[in-house]
C-alpha positions in Angstrom: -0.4 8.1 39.3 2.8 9.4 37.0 2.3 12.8 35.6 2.6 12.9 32.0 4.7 16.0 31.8 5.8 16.5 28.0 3.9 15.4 25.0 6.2 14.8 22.0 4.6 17.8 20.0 5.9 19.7 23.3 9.2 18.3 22.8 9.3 19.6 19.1 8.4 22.6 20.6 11.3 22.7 22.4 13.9 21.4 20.1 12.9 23.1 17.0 11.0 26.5 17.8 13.5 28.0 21.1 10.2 27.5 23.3 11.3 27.7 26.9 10.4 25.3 29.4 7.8 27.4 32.2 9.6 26.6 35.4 6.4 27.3 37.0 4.2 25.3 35.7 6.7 21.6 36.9 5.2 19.8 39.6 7.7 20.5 41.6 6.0 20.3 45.0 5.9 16.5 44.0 9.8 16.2 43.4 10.6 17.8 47.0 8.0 15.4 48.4 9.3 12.4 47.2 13.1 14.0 48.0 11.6 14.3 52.0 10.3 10.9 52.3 13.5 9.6 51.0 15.7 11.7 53.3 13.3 10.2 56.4 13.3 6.6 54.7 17.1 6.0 54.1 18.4 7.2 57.7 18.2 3.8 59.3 18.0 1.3 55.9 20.4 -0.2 53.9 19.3 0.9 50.1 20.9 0.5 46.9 23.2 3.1 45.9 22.6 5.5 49.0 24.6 3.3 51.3 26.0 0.7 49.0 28.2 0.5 46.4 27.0 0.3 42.9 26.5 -2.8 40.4 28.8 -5.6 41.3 30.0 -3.6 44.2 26.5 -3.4 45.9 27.4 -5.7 48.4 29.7 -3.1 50.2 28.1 -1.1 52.3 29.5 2.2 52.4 30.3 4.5 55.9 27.8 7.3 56.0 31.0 9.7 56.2 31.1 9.3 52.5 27.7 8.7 51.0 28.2 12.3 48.9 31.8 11.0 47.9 29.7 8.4 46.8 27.5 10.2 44.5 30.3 12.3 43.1 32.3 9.3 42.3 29.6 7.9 40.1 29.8 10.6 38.2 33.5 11.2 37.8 34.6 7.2 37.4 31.7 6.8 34.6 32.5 9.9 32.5 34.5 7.9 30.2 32.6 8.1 26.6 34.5 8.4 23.3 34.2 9.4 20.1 32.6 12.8 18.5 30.0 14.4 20.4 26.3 14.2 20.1 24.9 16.7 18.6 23.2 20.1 20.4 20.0 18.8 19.6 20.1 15.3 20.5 21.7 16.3 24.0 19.0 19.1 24.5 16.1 16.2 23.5 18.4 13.8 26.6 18.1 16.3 28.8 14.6 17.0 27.9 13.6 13.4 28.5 16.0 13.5 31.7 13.8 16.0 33.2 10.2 14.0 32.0 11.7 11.6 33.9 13.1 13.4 37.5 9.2 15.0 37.5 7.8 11.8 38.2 8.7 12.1 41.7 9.9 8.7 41.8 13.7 9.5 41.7 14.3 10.9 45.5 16.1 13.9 44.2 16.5 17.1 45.4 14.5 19.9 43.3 17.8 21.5 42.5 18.2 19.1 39.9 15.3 19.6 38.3 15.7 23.5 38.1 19.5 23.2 37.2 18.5 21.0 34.2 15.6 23.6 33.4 17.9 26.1 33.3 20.6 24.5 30.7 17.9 23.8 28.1 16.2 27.3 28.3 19.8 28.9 28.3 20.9 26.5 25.1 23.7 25.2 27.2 24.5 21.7 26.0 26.9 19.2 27.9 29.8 17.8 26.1 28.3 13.6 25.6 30.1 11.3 23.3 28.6 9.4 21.1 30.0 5.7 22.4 29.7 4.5 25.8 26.7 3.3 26.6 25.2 -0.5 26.4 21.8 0.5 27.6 21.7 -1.5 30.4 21.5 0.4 33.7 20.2 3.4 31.0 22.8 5.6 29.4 25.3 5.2 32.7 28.1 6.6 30.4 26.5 9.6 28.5 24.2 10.6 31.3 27.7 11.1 34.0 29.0 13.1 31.1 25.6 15.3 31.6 25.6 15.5 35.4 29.2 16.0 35.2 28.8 19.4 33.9 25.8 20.2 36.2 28.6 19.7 39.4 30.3 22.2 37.4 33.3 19.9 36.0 33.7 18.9 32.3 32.3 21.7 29.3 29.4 22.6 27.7 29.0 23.6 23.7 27.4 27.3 24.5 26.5 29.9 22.0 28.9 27.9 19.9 31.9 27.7 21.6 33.2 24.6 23.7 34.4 26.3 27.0 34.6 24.7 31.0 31.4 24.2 32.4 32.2 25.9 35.8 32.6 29.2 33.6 29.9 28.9 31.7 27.7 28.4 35.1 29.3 31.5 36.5 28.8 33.7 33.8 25.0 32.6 33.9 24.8 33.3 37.8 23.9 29.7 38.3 25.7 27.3 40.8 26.6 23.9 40.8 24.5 21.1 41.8 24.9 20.1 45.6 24.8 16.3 46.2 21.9 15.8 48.8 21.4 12.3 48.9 21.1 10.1 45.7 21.6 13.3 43.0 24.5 11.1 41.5 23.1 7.8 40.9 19.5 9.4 39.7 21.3 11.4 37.2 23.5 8.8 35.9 20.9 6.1 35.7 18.5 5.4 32.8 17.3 5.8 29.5 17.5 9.1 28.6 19.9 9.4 26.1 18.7 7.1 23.7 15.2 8.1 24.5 16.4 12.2 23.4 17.8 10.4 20.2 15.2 8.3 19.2 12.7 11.4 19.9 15.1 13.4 17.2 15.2 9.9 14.6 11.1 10.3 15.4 10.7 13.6 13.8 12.9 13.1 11.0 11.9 9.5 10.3 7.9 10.7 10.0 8.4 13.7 7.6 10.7 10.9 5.5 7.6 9.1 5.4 5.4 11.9 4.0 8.0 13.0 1.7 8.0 9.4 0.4 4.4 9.5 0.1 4.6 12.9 -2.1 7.0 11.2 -4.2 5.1 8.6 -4.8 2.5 10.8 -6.2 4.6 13.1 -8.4 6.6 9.9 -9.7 2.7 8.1 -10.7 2.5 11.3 -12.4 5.3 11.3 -14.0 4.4 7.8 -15.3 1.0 9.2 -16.4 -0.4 5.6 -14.1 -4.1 4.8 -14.0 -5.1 6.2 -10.3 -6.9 3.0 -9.1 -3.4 2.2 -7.1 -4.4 4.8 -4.7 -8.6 4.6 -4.8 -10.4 3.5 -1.4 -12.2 1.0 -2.5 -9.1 -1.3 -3.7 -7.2 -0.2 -0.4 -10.3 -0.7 1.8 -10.3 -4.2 0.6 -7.1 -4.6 2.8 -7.7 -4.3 6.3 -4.7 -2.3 7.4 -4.8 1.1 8.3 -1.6 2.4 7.5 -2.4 1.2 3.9 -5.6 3.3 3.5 -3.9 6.0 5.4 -1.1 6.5 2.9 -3.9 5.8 0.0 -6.1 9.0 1.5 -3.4 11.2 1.9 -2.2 10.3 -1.9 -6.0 10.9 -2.8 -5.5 14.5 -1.5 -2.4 15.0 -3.0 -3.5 13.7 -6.6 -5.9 16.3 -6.8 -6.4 18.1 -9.2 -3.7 16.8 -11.2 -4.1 16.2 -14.9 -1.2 13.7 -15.8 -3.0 10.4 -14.2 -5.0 8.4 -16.1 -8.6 7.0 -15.2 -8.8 2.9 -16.0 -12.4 2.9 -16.5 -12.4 5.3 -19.1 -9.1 4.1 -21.4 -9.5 0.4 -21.0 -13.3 -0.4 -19.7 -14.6 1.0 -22.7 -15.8 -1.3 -26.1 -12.9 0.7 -28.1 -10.1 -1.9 -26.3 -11.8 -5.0 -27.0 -10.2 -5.6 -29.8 -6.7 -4.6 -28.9 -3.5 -7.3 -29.1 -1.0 -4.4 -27.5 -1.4 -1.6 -25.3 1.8 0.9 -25.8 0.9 2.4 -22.2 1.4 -0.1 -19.3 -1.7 -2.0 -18.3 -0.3 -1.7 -14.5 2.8 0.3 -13.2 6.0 -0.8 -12.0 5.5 -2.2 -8.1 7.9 0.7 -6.8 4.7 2.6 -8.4 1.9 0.8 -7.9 2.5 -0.7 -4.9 3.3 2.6 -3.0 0.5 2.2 -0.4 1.0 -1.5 0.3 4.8 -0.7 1.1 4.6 2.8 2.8 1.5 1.4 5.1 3.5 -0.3 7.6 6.4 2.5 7.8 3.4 4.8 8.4 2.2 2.1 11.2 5.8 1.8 12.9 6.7 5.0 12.9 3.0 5.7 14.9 3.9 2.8 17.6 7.5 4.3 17.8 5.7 7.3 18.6 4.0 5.6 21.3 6.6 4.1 23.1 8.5 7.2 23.2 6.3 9.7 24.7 5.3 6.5 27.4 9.3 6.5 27.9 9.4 10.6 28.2 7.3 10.3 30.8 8.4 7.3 32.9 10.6 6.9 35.9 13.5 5.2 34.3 16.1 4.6 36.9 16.6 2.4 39.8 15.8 2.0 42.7 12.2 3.6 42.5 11.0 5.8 45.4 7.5 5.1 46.4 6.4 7.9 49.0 2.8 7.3 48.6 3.0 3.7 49.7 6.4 4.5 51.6 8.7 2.5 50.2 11.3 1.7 47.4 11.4 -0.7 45.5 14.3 -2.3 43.1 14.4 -3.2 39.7 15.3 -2.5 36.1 13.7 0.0 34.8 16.8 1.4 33.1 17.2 -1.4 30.8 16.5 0.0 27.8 14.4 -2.7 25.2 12.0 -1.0 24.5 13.6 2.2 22.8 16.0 -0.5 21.5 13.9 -2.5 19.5 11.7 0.5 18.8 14.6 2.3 16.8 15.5 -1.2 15.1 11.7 -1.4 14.0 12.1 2.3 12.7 15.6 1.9 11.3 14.1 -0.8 9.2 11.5 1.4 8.1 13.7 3.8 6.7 16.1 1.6 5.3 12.5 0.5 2.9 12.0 4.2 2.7 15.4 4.5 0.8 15.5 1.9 -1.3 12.1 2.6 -2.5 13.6 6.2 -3.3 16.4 4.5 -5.1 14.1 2.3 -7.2 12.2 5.2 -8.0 15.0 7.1 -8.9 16.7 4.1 -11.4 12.6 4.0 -12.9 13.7 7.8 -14.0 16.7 7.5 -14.9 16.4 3.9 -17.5 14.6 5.0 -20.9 14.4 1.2 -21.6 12.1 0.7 -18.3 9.9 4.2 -18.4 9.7 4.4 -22.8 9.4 8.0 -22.1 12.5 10.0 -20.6 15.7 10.3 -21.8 18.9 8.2 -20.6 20.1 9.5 -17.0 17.4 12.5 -17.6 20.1 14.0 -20.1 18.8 17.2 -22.1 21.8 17.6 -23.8 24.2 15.6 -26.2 23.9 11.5 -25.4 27.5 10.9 -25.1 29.0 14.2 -24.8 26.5 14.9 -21.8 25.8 12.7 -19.2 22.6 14.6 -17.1 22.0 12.2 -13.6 24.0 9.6 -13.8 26.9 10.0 -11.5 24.1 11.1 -8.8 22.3 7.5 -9.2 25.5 6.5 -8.0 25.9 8.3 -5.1 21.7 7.4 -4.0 22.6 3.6 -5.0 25.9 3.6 -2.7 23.9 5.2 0.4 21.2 3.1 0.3 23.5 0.3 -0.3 25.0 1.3 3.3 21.5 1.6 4.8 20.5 -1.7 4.3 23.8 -2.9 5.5 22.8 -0.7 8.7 19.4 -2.3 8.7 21.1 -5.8 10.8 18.9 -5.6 13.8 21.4 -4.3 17.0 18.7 -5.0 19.6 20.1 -8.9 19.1 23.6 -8.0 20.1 24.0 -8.4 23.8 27.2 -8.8 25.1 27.2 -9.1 28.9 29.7 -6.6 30.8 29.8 -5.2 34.0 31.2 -8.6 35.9 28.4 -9.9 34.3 26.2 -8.2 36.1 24.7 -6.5 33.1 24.4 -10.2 31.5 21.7 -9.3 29.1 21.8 -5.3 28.1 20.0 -3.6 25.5 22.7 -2.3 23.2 19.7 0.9 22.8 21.9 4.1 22.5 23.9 2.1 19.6 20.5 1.2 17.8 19.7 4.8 17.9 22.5 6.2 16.7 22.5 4.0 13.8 19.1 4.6 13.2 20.1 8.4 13.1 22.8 7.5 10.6 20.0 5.7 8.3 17.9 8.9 8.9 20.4 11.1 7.2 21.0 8.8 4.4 18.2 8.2 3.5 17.4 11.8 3.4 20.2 12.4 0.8 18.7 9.2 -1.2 15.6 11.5 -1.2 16.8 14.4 -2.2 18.3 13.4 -5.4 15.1 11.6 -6.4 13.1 14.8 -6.1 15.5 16.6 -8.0 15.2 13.7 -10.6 11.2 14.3 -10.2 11.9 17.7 -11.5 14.4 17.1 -14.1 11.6 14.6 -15.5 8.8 16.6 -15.4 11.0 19.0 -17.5 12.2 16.6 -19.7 7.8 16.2 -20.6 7.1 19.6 -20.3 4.6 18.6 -17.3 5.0 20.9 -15.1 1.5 22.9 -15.5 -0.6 19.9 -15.7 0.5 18.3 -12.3 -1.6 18.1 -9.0 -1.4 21.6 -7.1 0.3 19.7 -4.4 3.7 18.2 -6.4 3.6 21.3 -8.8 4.2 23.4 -5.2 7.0 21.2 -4.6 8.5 21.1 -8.2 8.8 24.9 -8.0 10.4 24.7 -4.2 13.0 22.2 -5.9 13.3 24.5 -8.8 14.0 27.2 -6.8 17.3 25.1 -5.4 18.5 23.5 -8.2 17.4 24.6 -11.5 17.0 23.0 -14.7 20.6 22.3 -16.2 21.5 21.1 -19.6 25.2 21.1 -20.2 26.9 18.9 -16.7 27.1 20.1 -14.0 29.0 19.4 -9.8 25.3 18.6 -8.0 26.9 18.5 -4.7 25.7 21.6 -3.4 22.7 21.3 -5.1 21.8 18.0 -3.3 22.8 19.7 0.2 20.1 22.3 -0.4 17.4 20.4 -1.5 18.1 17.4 1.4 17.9 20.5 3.9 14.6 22.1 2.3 13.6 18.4 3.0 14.4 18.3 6.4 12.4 21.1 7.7 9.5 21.3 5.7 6.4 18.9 5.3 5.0 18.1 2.0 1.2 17.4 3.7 1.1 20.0 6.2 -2.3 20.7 6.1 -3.6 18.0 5.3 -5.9 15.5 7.7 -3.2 13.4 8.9 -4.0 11.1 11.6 -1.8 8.3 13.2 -2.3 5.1 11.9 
């Protein structure tokens, strides 16, 4: 039985809060173990990268005089990534789900590793990965030699924010080197942990996206002055899907209390309508309004089976060959391939992608007096033609989420066989999460400038006291960034803050909220 060894939550932990892995609490009894059977198993057998080659070159077998050349040499001939590096955080999440996966005691590695690893995420020391070089197919090959490269000492680190030579940066720790014992290299190098790291990172972002999207959705009905029914359990129940009613609860809760939206049975199920040819208030809101459950529901469902698949993928032995020593022997296989985070980032890239442009159409129902009746043109307070209020912003959330769904082409469908062709069908899964973490950040700028829209248009009624506790907290938290303005005014710095503020705080934190 695998041990699940890090929960996500633990992994936020982690990343987010400085919390330091507890050395003494890994099962690290298990990891020597499975390291001893190994050392006992491979004496007299030919396996797979101990004795042979690797990939296309398996079928040499190589002279036990050089089986730690070999190891080394995996490390050193793959380190060959380009482009900027990834960022601390996405390396410290790799190496996070590097080490999930080395405590499975399926890897035949020498504890060293482990504890070496330990020791570079507790002391914030972060390899130097680039961003290209993997195809996800044998795992991260490229990024992860880059990572055990500077564990051998060789290569540099990013450490308390300087890029210097990893063999200094050990030294000055008191830490050595790793020593090659018998498969170090190859385990190291081999599987899915880089994507896996930044798909965990896209995770967290992607979910507080969601439930800033759901706030907005709120605050814009407000706005609007909608009849509440949109969000009412009994119209949502009537659907059977869970993410649906779960986004239609958590609006519930965020609507309350708020006296801006309107109650359908009392304006129009009353005798006083019957006799009505016009209604000057819409009968039913715009769909980017009214139809905020039906579209956030299955972003709210993805983002819960995303969640699945990576804290499965944190805790799984991800590289090959596995090491068996409980029915003593090892077996060969594929579980480096990376699909499943692949597709999994595709699905959640999507998401997002629906996330933004339902931002954006939010955002042009605020900004057009001829669609809302109610606001002024671009949210402009001061002179129509001499001032311009939000327009050129519309521009810049139209142009990013114009980008996104150009980003939103599936990757996981672009396989190009490599490696001799022994890779002939590869997963492509560190690209798909790095452009999902590129739809992640634009469509947190998309956000941003909505909410400060939302603000600008509450002012524009003169709202402001008469919204729901919850979007009133927020309008004073956006305030607080980017104040009303009346004569125009460069936004740029404004939008920085507020898409930060977004990025580490939680509009329903608090509240009930359960996994779809």
């Amino acid at each position: 039985m695998q041990n699940a060894v890090f929960s996500l939550e633990d992994v936020r932990n982690i990343l987010y809060k400085g919390q330091p892995i507890d050395m003494a609490s890994l099962p690290l009894d298990a990891v020597k173990a499975c390291y001893e059977f190994l050392k006992k198993f491979a004496a007299d057998k030919v396996i797979y990268g101990i004795n042979t080659g690797f990939g296309p070159m398996a079928q040499w077998r190589v002279d036990d005089n050089y089986l730690k050349d070999l190891q080394y040499n995996i490390i050193r001939s793959h380190a060959t990534g380009a482009g900027d590096p990834l960022d601390d955080i996405c390396v410290k999440a790799a190496m996070v789900a590097r080490v999930g996966t080395l405590l499975q005691a399926r890897s035949g590695v020498h504890p060293d590793a482990v504890r070496l690893l330990v020791e570079f995420i507790n002391r914030g020391i972060y390899p130097f990965i680039p961003e290209h070089g993997s195809v996800g197919a044998s795992g991260d090959l490229v990024q992860l030699a880059h990572l055990a490269l500077t564990l051998i000492g060789e290569g540099q680190v990013h450490y308390k924010g300087q890029w210097r030579d990893a063999g200094e940066v050990l030294r000055d720790c008191g830490l050595q080197p790793l020593e090659i014992h018998i498969r170090e290299g190859l385990s190291l190098t081999n599987g899915t942990s880089v994507m896996t790291g930044i798909g965990i990172v896209n995770q967290f972002m992607a979910e507080r996206l969601a439930h800033w999207s759901i706030a907005a959705a709120v605050w814009m009905n407000e706005i609007a002055s909608s009849y509440d029914d949109l969000m009412s359990e009994e119209l949502n129940a009537a659907r059977r899907h869970a993410g649906q009613q779960q986004v239609a609860r958590i609006m519930r809760e965020l609507a309350q209390g708020s006296q801006c939206l309107r109650q359908r049975q009392h304006e129009l199920y009353d005798n006083g309508h019957r006799e009505a040819k016009t209604f000057e208030h819409k009968v039913q809101a715009y769909y980017s309004l009214r139809c905020t459950p039906q579209i956030l529901g299955p972003i709210v469902e993805t983002l819960a089976n995303s969640r699945r698949v990576l804290e499965e993928e944190l805790n799984s032995a991800c590289d090959n060959p596995i090491i068996d020593p409980v029915a003593g022997n090892v077996l060969h296989g594929g579980n480096f391939h990376g699909d499943y985070i692949s597709l999994e980032q595709d699905k959640v890239k999507i998401a997002l992608v629906r996330v933004a442009m339902t931002a954006e159409r939010q955002l042009n129902y605020l900004m057009h007096d001829r669609i809302n009746g109610i606001l002024p043109p671009f949210l402009n307070l001061g002179t129509l033609g001499l001032n311009y209020g939000m327009q050129a912003c519309q521009f810049t959330a139209t142009s990013t989420t114009a980008e996104c769904q150009t980003l939103a082409m599936p990757n996981y469908v672009h396989s190009i066989p490599n490696n001799n062709d022994n890779q002939d069908i590869v997963s492509m899964g560190t690209n798909t999460a790095l452009l999902t973490k590129r739809v992640v950040e634009n469509s947190c700028q998309v956000m941003a400038i909505l909410y400060i829209a939302l603000a600008q248009a509450t002012d524009c009624l003169g709202i402001a006291s008469r919204l729901a506790p919850a979007s009133r907290k927020t309008y004073g938290d956006v305030r607080r960034l980017c104040p009303k303005f009346v004569a125009d005014t460069p936004f740029y710095n404004e939008i920085a803050s507020v898409e930060q503020h977004l990025k580490t705080h939680d509009p329903i934190e608090g509240l009930n909220m359960q996994q779809a």
